[in-house]
N, C-alpha and C positions, 0 to 999 in steps of 0.2 A: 345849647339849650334844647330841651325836649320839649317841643309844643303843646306834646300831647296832652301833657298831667296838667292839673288844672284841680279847686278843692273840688271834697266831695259836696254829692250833689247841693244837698239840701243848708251848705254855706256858699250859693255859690252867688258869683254877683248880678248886678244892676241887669235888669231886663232890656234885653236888646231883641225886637219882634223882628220874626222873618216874614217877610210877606208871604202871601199864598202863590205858588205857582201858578199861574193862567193856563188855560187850555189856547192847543195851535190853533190860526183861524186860516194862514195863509196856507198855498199848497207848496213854497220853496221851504226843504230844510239846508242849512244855506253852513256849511263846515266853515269856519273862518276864526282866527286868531283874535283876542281879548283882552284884559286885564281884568282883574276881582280879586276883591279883598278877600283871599282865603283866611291868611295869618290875622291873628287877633289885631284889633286895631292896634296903630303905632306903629306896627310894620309894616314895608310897603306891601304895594298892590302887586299880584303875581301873571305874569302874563301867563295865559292856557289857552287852549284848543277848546271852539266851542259849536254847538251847533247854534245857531241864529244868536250870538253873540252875551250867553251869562254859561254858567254850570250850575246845576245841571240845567243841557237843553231843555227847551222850551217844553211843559207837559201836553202829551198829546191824550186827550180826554173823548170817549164816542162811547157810542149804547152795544153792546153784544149784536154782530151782525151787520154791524156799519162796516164802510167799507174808509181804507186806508191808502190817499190816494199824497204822497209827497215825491216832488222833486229835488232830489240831493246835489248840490253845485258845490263843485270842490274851490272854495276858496282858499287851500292851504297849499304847504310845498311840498306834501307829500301826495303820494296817490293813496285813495280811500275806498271806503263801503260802507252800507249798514247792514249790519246782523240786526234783526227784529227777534230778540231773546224770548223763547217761551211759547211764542206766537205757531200754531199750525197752520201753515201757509204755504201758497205755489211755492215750490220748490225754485222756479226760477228768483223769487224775490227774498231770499233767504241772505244775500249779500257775503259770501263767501269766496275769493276772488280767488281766480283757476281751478273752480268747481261746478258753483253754480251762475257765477259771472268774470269778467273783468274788470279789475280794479279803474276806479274813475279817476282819470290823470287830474295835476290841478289844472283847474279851468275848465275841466269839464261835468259833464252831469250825468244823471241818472234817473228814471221814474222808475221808484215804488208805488206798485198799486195792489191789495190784497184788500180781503174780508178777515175781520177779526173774530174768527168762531165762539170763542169762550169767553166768560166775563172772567175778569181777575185782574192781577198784577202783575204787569209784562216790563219792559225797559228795552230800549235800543242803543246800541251802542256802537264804535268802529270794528270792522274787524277785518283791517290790513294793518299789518305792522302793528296791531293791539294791544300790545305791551306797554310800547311807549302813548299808541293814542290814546286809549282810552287813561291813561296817569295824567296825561293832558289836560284831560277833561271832556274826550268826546263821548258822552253818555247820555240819556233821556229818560224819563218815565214814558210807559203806554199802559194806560189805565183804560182796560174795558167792561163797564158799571151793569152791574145785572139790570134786567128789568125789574124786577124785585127786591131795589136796594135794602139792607139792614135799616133800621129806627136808631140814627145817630144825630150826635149835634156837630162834629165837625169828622170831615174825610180830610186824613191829613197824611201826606204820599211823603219820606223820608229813605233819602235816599245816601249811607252810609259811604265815607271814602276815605284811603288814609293817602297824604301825600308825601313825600319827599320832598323838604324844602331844604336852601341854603339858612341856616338862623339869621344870618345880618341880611341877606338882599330879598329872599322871600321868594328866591326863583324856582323854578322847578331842579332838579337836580340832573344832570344830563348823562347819567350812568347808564343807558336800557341793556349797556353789552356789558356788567356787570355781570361777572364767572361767579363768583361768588353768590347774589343772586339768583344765575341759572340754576346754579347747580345744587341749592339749598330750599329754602321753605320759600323762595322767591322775593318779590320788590316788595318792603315791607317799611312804608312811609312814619315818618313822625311827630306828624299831625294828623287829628279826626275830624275829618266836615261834616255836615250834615247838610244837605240841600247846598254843596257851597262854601257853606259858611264854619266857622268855629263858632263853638258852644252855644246854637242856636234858639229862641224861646219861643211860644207858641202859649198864649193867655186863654186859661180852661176856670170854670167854674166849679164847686166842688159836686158832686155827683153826675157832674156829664158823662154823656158816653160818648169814646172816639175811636174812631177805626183808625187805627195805626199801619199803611201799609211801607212796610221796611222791603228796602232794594238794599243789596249788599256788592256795589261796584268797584271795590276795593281790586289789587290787582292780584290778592293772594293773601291779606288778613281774614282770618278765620273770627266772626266774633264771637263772643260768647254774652250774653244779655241779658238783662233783670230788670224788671220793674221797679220804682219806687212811689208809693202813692198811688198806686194804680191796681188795680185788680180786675181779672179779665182771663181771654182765653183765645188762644190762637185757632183762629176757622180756619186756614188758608193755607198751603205751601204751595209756592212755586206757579203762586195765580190758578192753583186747582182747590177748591171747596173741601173739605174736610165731611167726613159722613158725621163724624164723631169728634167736636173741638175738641182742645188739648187745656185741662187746667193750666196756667203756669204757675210753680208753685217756688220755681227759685228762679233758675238761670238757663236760657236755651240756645243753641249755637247757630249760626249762619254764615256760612261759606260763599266764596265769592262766587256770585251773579243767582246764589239762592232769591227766594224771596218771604216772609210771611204776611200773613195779616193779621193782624191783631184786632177785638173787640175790646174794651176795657174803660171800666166803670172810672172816676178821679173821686178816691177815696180822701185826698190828703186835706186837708181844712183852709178853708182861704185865710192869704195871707201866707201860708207853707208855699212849698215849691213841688213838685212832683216831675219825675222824670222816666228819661231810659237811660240806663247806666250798662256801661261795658267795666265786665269783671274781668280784672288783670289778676298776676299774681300776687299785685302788691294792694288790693283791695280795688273799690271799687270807682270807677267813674263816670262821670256825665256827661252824655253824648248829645242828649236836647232836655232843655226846661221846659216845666209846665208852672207857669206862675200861676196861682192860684187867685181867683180874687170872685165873693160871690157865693151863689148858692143855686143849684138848678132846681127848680119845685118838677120836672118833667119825673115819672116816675113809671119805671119801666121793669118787666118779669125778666127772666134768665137770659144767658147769651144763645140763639138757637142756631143750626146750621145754615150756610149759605144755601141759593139753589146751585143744583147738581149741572156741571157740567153735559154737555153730551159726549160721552166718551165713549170708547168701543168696550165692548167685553171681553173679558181676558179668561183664556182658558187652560192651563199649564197643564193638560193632560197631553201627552205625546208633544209636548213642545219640545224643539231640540234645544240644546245645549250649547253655549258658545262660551270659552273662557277670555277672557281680556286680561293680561300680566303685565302689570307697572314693573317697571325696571329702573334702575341705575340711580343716579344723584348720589350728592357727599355721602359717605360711609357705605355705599352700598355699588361701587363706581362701576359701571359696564365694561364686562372683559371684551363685547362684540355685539352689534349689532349691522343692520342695512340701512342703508340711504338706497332708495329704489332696488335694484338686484344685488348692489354689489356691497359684500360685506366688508366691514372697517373695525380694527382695531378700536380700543377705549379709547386709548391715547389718540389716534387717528382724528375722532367722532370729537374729543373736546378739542381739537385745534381748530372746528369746523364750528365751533357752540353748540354740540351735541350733548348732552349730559342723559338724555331720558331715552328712555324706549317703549312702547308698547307693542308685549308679542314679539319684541324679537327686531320690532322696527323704529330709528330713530328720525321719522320723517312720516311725512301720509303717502303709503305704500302705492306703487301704482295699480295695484286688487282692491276689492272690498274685501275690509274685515267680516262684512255679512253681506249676503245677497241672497236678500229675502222676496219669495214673491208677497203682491199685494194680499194684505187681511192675515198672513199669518201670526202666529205667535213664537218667539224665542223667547228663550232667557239667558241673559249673560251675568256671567260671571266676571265680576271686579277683583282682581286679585293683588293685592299691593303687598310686592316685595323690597317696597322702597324704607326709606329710614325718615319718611315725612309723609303726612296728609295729601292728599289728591281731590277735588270737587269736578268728579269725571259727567260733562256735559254732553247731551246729543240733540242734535237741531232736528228742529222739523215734529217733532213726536215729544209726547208725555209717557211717562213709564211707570209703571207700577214697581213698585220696593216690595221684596220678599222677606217676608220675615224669618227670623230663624226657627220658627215651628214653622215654617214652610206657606204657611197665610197671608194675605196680600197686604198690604200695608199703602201708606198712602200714597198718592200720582205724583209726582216728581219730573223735572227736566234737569235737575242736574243732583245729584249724590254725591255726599260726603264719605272718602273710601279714607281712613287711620292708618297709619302706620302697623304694615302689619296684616291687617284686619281683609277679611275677603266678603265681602258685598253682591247680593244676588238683585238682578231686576229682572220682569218683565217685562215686554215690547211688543205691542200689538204695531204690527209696518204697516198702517194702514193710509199715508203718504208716497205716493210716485214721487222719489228722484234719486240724486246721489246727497247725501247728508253726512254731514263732518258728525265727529266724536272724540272730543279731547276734554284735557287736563283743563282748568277754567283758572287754576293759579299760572297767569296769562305768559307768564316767563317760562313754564314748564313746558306749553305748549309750542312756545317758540324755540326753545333748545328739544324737542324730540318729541313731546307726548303729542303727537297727532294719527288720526288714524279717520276714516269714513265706510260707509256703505250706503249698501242701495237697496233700493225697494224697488222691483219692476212689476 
């Protein structure tokens, strides 16, 4: 049985309310093992990996500027980290183990402590052995709220995941060394949560307006996404403001550990249903319900911009030039690459779970890909020679996307590179340390797409 499918939206059943995520109050974020009802009722409860005991972790909720002060206690049997996604932050609390830290055995700990510079849409998640933790269920929302929030009736944080279950026992599926997955479009689950849960509901009134902010923590599903009943416009990518929202006028895509925000009006009439619906090839379906019931009299002008980040300024005259080349995976199989200095055969590299390269290297090379001093400006160059999609991520920094008339396009922390297709950014390094740069289809990263640099 396929989880996934389920009718469309607007026949779809009995309202089942999710509650609202709480904000963290305590300072332990505490990894420890669960049960939750992922699968639709009737099937059992699925054990996962959680941080302070649901999926997703606890929401951590602060004003732009606050400061982030958690202790991480490995209560699992693996060793862990947290990657703070999105987030511009000390370099040492980036949680990246054999870079910017050591992995936290179990039973042991960790403080995080940072400032949250920008308001937006962030998420935290594991990042050892990330493949399998975060399919787990090691993930989080970090929501940091402008001082100047939008005029909404409900801020409602959604966070997108597909799992791999067994159909009769509801377990997790314990394939992470799946060749097949390495080596293809990656661990591609079949079932949709949202917050958690399957086919989630959220009780809206008709003409309210909600901020919709979508986390996309899947381990390598690409979604693609549509309104129904709702009409509105996206401010927001990747927890960075928008100068100029985005009409949505059909279907828009988000790649794993993307993020948007959405503003939108609830057109559909109560008593209807209205939703977000994920467009397959076989039409379309329902990812969260908006039951309708009611009528807002609140009566409110256009959708206008968030406020502006502070962000550096970007200057692409005399910038250099850096290319970045995806390599290998099915149909496209590596004749040679390196694991540190020493080069290996294709065949060599997939006895190893090597399938990926970037540049030439199937591992995070012992050089930086860049080594940039502070405040400059690069631009790289995303090159995918591969026969699948790529959502190529860099910690620590936000980037500007280059358009193909050569004009800046919007701030981004991770990019969607096509089959094929070659993708420009710019990157102002205006962060001290050493900072990862990988693939975010989290199996691709783990069979080769890994790479970092530095900012001194």
């Amino acid at each position: 049985m396929n989880f996934y499918r389920r009718q469309f939206l607007q026949s779809a059943a009995a309202l089942t309310l999710l509650p609202t995520v709480g904000q963290a109050n305590g300072s332990e974020l505490v990894a420890q093992r669960a049960v939750q009802q992922i699968a639709p009722q009737g099937y059992p409860e699925t054990p996962v990996w959680t941080y302070g005991g649901s999926v997703p972790g606890t929401e951590i909720r602060l004003r732009q500027g606050d400061r982030v002060r958690r202790r991480l206690v490995n209560d699992l049997p693996q060793a862990t980290t947290v990657h703070w996604h999105g987030i511009r932050i000390d370099n040492a609390m980036d949680g990246v183990p054999g870079l910017t830290q050591e992995a936290v055995e179990p039973g042991g700990t960790f403080e995080y402590d940072f400032v949250a510079p920008d308001a937006g849409t962030y998420w935290y998640h594991a990042h050892n052995r990330s493949m399998e933790q975060v399919a787990r269920g090691l993930y989080g929302a970090l929501i940091v709220e402008e001082a100047d929030a939008p005029d909404v009736d409900q801020d409602l944080t959604l966070m997108l995941d597909d799992w791999r279950l067994d159909p009769e026992t509801a377990l997790i599926v314990d394939d992470f060394d799946n060749g097949h997955d390495l080596s293809h479009a990656g661990r591609l689950g079949n079932l949709v949560s949202v917050n958690g849960q399957f086919d989630p509901a959220y009780s809206v009134r008709t003409g309210e307006r909600l901020r919709l902010r979508l986390i996309n923590a899947s381990n390598a599903r690409i979604f693609d996404l549509a309104l129904d009943g709702l009409k509105g416009r996206i401010v927001a990518l990747d927890g960075m403001p928008l100068d100029n929202p985005l009409s949505i006028q059909k279907s828009f895509p988000l790649a794993p550990a993307q993020r948007a925000d959405l503003i939108v009006d609830v057109q559909a009439n109560s008593a209807e249903v209205a939703g977000l619906v994920s467009v397959e090839r076989d039409g379309g379906f329902g990812v969260v319900r908006f039951p309708v019931s009611g009528h807002s009299e609140a009566r409110r002008s256009g959708i206008v911009p968030l406020p502006a980040n502070p962000m550096p300024q970007v200057n692409l005259e005399g910038a250099p030039s850096h290319r970045m080349t995806m390599q290998g995976g099915a149909m496209r199989w590596l004749e040679a690459a390196k694991i540190g200095e020493t080069e290996l055969s294709g065949r060599e590299l997939a006895q190893l779970g090597r399938f990926w390269a970037l540049s030439g290297y199937a591992d995070r090379p012992e050089d930086p890909f860049l080594d940039a001093p502070l405040g400059g400006t690069h631009k790289i160059e995303f090159v995918n020679e591969t026969a699948f999609p790529h959502a190529m991520h860099l910690h620590g920094h936000h980037f500007r996307l280059i358009l193909p008339d050569g004009s800046l396009g919007p701030w981004r922390d991770t990019v969607l590179v096509e089959r094929g297709q070659t993708r420009q950014i710019a990157l102002v390094a205006d962060n001290p340390g050493d900072w990862l740069l990988h693939c975010h289809m989290l199996g691709h990263a783990a069979s080769g797409m890994m790479s970092w640099f530095r900012v001194t």
